[in-house]
LUMVEXFI-748700 format. One line per 8 residues: their letters; for each residue x, y, z of N, C-alpha, C. Coordinates in steps of 0.2 Angstrom, whole numbers. Example, Ala and Ser with C-alpha at 12.3 -4.5 7.8 and 13.67 -1.06 7.14 Angstrom:
BEGIN
as = 66:-28:39:62:-22:39:66:-16:39; 64:-11:35:68:-5:36:64:0:39 $
//
This chain:
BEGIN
xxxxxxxx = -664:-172:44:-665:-164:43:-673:-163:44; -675:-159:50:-681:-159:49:-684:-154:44; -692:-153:45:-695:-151:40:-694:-144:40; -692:-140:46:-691:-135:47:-685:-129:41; -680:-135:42:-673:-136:43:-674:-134:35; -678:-140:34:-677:-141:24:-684:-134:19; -686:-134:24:-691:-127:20:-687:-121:19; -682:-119:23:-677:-115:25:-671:-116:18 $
xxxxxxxx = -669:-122:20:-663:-121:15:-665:-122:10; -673:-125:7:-671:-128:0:-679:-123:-3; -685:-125:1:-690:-121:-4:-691:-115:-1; -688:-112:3:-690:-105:5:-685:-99:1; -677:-103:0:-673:-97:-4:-678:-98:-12; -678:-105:-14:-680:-106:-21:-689:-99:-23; -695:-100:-15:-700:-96:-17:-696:-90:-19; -694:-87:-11:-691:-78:-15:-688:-76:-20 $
xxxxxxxx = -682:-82:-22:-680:-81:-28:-683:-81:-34; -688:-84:-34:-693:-83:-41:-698:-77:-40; -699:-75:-35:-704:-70:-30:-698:-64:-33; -694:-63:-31:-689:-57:-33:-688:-58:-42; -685:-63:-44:-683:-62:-50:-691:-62:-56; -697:-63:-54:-702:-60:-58:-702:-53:-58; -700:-48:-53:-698:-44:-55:-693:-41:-59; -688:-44:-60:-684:-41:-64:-685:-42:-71 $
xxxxxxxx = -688:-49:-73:-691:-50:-82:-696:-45:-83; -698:-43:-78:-706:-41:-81:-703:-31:-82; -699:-29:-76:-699:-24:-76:-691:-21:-78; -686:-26:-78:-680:-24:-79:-674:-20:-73; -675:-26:-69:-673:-24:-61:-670:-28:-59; -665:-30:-57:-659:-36:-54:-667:-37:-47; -670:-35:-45:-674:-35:-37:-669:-36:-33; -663:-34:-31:-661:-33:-24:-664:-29:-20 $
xxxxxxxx = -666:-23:-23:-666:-20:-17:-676:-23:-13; -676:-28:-15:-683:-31:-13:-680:-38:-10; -675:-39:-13:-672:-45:-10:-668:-44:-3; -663:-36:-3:-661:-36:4:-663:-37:8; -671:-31:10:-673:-34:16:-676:-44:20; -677:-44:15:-678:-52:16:-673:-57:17; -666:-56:14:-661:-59:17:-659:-58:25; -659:-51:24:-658:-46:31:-663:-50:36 $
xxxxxxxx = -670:-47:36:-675:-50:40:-679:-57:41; -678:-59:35:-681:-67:33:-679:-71:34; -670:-71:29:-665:-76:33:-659:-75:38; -659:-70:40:-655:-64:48:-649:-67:46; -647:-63:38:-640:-63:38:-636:-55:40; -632:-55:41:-627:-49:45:-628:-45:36; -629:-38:38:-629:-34:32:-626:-35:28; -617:-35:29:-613:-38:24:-613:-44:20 $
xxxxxxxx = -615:-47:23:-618:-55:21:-624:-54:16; -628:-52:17:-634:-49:12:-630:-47:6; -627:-41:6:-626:-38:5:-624:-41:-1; -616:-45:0:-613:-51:-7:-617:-56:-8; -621:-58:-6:-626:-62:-7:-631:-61:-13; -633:-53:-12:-637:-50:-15:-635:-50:-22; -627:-46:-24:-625:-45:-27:-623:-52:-32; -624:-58:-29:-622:-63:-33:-628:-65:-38 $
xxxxxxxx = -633:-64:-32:-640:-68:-35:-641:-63:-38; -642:-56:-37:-643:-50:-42:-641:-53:-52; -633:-55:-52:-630:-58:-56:-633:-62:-61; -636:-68:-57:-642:-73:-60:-648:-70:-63; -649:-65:-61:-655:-61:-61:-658:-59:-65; -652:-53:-67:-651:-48:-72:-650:-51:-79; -642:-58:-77:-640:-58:-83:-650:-62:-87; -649:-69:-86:-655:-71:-88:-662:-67:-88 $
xxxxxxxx = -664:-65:-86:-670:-58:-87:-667:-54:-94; -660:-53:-95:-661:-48:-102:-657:-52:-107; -658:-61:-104:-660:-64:-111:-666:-66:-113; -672:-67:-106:-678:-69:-108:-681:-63:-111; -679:-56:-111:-683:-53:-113:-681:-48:-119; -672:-52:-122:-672:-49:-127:-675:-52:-133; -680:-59:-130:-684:-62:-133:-691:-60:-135; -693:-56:-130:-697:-51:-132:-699:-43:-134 $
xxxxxxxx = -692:-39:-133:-694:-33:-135:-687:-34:-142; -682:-38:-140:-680:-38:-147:-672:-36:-146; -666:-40:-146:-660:-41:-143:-659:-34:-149; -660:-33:-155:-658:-28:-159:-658:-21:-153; -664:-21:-149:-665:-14:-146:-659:-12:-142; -657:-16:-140:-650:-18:-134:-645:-15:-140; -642:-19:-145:-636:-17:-148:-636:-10:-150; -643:-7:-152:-645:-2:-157:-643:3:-152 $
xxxxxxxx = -643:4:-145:-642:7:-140:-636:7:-137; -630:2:-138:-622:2:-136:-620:10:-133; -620:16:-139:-619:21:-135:-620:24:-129; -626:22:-126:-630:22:-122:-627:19:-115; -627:12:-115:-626:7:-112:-618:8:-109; -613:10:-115:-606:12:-112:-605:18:-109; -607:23:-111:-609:28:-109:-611:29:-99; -616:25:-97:-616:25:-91:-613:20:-88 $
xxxxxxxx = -611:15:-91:-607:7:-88:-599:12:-85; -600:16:-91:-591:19:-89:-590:23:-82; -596:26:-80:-596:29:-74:-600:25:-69; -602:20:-70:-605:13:-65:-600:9:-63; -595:9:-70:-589:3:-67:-584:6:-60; -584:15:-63:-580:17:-56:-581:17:-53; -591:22:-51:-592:20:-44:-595:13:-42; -593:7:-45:-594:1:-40:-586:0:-38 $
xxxxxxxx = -584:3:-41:-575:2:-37:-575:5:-32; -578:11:-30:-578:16:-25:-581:12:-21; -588:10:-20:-594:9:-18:-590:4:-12; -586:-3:-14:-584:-8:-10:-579:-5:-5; -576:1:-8:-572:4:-2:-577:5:5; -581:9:4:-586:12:10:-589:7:11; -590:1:9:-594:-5:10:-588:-7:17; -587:-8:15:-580:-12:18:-575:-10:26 $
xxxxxxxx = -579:-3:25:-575:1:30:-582:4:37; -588:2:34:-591:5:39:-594:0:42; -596:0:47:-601:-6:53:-605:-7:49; -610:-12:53:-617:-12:50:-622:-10:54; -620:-8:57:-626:-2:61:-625:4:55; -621:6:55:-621:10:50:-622:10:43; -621:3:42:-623:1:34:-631:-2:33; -632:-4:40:-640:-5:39:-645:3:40 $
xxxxxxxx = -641:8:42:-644:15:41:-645:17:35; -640:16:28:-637:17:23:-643:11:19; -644:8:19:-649:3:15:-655:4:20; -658:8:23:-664:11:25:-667:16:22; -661:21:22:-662:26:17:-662:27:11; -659:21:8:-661:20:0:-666:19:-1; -668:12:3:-675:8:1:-680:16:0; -680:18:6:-686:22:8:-684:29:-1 $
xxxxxxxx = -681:30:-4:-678:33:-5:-681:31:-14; -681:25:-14:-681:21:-20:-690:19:-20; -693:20:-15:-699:17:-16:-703:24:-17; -701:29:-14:-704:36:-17:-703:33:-25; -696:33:-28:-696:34:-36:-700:28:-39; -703:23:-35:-706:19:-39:-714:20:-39; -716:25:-32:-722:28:-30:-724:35:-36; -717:36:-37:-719:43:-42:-717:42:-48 $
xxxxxxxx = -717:35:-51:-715:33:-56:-718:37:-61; -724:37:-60:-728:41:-68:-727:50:-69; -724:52:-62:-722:59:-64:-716:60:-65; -710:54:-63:-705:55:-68:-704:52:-73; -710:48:-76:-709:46:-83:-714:52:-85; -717:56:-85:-721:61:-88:-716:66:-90; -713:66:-88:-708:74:-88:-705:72:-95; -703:79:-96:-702:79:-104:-693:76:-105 $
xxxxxxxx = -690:75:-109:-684:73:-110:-679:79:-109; -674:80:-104:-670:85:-105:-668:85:-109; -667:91:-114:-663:94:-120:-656:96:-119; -654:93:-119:-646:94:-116:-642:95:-123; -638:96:-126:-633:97:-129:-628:89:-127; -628:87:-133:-625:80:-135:-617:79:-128; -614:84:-128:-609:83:-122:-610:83:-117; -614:86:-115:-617:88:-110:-622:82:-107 $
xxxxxxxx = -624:81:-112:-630:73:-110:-623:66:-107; -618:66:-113:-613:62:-111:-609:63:-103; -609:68:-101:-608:71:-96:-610:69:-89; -619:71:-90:-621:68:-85:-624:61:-85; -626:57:-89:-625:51:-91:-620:49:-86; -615:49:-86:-606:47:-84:-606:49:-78; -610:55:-73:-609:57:-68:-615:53:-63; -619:53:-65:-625:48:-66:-625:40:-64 $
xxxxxxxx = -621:38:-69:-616:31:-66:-614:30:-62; -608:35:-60:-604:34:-55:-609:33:-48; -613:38:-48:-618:37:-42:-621:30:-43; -626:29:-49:-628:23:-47:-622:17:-44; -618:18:-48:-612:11:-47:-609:12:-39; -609:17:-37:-608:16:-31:-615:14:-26; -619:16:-26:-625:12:-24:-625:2:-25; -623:1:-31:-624:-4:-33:-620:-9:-30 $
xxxxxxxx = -613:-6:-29:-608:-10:-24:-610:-11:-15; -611:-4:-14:-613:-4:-7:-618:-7:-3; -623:-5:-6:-630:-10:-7:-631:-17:-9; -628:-18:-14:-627:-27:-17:-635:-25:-23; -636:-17:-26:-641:-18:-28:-639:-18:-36; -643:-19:-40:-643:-18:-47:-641:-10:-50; -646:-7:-46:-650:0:-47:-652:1:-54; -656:-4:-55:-660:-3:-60:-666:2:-59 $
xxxxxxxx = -670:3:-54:-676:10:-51:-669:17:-53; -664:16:-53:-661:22:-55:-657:25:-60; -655:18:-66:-654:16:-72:-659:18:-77; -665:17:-76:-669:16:-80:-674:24:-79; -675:28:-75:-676:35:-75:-670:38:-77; -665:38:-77:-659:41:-82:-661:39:-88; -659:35:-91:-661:32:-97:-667:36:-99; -672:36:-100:-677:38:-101:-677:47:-101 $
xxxxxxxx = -674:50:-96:-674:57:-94:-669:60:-98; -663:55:-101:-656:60:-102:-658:56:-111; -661:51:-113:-659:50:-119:-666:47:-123; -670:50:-119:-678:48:-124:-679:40:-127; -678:36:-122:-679:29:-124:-686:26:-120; -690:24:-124:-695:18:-122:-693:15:-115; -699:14:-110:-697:11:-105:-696:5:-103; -697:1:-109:-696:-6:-109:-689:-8:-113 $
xxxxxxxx = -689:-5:-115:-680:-5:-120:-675:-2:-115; -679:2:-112:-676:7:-105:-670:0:-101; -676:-3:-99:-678:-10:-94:-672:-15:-95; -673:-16:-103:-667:-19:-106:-659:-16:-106; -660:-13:-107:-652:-6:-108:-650:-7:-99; -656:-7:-95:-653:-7:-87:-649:-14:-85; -655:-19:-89:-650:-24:-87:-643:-26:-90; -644:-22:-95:-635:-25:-99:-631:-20:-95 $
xxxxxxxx = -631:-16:-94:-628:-10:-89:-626:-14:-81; -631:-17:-79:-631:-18:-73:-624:-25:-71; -624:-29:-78:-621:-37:-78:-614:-31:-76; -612:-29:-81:-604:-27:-79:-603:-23:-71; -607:-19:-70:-607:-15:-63:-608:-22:-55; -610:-26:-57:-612:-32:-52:-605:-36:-53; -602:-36:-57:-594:-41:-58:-590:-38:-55; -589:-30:-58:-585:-25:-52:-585:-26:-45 $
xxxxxxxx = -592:-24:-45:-593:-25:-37:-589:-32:-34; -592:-37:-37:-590:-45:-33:-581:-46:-35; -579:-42:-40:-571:-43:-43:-568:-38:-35; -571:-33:-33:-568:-30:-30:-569:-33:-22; -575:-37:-20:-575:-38:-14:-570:-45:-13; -571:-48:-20:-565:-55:-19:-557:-54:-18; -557:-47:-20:-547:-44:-20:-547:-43:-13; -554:-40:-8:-552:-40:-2:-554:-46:2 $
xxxxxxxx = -556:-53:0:-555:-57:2:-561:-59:6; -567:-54:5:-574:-53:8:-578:-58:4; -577:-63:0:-581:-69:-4:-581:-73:1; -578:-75:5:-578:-78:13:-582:-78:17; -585:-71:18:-593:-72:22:-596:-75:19; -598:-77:13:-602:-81:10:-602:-90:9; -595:-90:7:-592:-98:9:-596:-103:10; -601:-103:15:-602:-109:17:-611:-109:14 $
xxxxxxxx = -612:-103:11:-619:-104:7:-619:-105:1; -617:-108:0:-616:-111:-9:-623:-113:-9; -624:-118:-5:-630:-122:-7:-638:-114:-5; -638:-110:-1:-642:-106:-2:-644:-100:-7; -639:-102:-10:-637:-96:-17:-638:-100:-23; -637:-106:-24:-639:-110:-27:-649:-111:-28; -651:-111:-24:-656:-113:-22:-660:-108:-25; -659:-100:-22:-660:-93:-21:-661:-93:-29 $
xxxxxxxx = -654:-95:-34:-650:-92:-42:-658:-95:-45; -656:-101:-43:-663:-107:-47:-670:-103:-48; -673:-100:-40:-679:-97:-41:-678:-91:-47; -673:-87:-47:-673:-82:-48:-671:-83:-57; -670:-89:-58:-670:-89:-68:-677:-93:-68; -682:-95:-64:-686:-96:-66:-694:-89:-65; -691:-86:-60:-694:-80:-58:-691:-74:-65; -688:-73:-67:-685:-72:-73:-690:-73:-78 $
xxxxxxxx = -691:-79:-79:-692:-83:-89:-700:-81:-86; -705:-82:-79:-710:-80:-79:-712:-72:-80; -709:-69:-77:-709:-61:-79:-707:-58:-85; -703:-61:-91:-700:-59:-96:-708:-60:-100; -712:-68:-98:-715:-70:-102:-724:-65:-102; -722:-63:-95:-729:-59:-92:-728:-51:-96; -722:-49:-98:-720:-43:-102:-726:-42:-106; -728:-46:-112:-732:-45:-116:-740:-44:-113 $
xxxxxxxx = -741:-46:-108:-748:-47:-106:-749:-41:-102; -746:-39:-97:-748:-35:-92:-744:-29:-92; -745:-23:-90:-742:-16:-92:-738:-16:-84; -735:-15:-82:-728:-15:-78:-729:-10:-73; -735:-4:-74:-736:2:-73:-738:1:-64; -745:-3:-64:-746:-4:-57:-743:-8:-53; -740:-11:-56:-734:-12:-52:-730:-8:-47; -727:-3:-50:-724:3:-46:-726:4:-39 $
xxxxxxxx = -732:4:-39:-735:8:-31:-736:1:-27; -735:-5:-29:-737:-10:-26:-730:-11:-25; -726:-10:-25:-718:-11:-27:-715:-6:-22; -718:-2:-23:-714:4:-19:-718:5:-13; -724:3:-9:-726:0:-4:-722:-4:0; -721:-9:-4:-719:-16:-2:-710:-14:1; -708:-10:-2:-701:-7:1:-700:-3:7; -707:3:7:-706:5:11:-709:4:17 $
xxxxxxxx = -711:-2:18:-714:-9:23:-706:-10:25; -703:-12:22:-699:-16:21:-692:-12:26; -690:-6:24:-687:0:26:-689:-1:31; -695:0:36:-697:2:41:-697:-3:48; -698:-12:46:-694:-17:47:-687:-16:48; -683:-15:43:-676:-14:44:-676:-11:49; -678:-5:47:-675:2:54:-677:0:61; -682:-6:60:-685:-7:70:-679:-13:69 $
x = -677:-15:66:-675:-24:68:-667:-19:71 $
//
């Protein structure tokens, strides 16, 4: 195997993996949608290969990130919040059942149009994170909060399918806007939402038998999973030290870089 060969299979999934999943401890984000372009572009997998790829390691990501961090904002926050978490899970679970439909039936000329315009779409909300978090908490009447919450879902859960993303950048300004929670308990609440939304997705893409396109990358998923529970444990531990804020505009640069590659490749 040369050296080329082996920086590829084995230290270059493992760097990004820990590169992407630092984001997700610190800030409460599976990082796919930081991770698609670089499977797309970096390792030139076909969109739909990205895609369940994403969605696996998203998995790893997520789940572990909101146990490193229920270590430091406090697993109580998570339980004390259930109504919350069901609430949008119930309309994320359906639209990642929808999501695999439209996955499934469109090219990828057309799916890499559709993960263009997220990205680009997602890095404004991360660019204008301070003016959606400044905004005051809508006053909604308790059914009506449940309502959109639930409508809410469905859109992220179909993103989440389609894309192979988390949608934690869309999780986490819901959360905050519909139900007046802390942004960092936000962060948490996204991840416990996101674990069951990413099982649908992969539950539904294996009943069509689409688990296949990925078959023969165990070992890059492997590789990728590992970076991304150690890129995890380092972000979860960086929580306490660093404010998560500057981040955003460095993050949401870094996407819309990223979008723009896409749209030329």
């Amino acid at each position: 195997m040369g050296k080329t060969t082996l920086f590829r299979q084995k230290v270059s999934p493992f760097f990004w993996g820990s590169l992407v999943g630092i984001m997700g401890g610190l800030i409460g984000l599976g990082g796919a949608e930081f991770r698609l372009p670089i499977l797309i572009n970096i390792f030139k997998y076909r969109t739909l290969q990205a895609i369940i790829i994403n969605l696996v390691v998203s998995l790893v990501t997520v789940t572990f990130s909101l146990i490193f961090r229920s270590g430091i904002t406090g697993f109580s926050n998570v339980t004390n919040n259930l109504p919350i978490i069901f609430n949008i899970l119930a309309g994320s679970l359906l639209g990642s059942y929808i999501g695999v439909n439209y996955a499934t039936r469109i090219n990828d000329r057309a799916l890499n149009k559709v993960v263009v315009i997220f990205l680009i779409f997602i890095s404004f909300i991360l660019m204008g994170h301070e003016l959606i978090f400044s905004l005051q908490t809508w006053q909604l009447p308790s059914l009506l909060k449940i309502i959109t919450a639930l409508v809410a879902g469905i859109v992220i859960g179909v993103f989440s399918s389609l894309l192979g993303v988390a949608g934690g950048e869309l999780i986490i300004p819901t959360i905050i806007l519909i139900f007046a929670v802390d942004i960092k308990i936000a962060g948490s609440l996204s991840l416990a939402i996101s674990i069951p939304t990413i099982l649908m997705g992969l539950f539904k893409y294996n009943r069509q038998g689409k688990l296949q396109e990925i078959k023969s990358e165990k070992f890059f998923l492997i590789m990728m999973g590992m970076g991304s529970i150690v890129g995890a444990f380092i972000g979860s531990y960086l929580l306490n030290y660093i404010s998560s804020s500057f981040l955003y505009w460095i993050l949401g640069i870094i996407l819309l870089i990223s979008a723009f590659k896409l749209a030329k490749h």
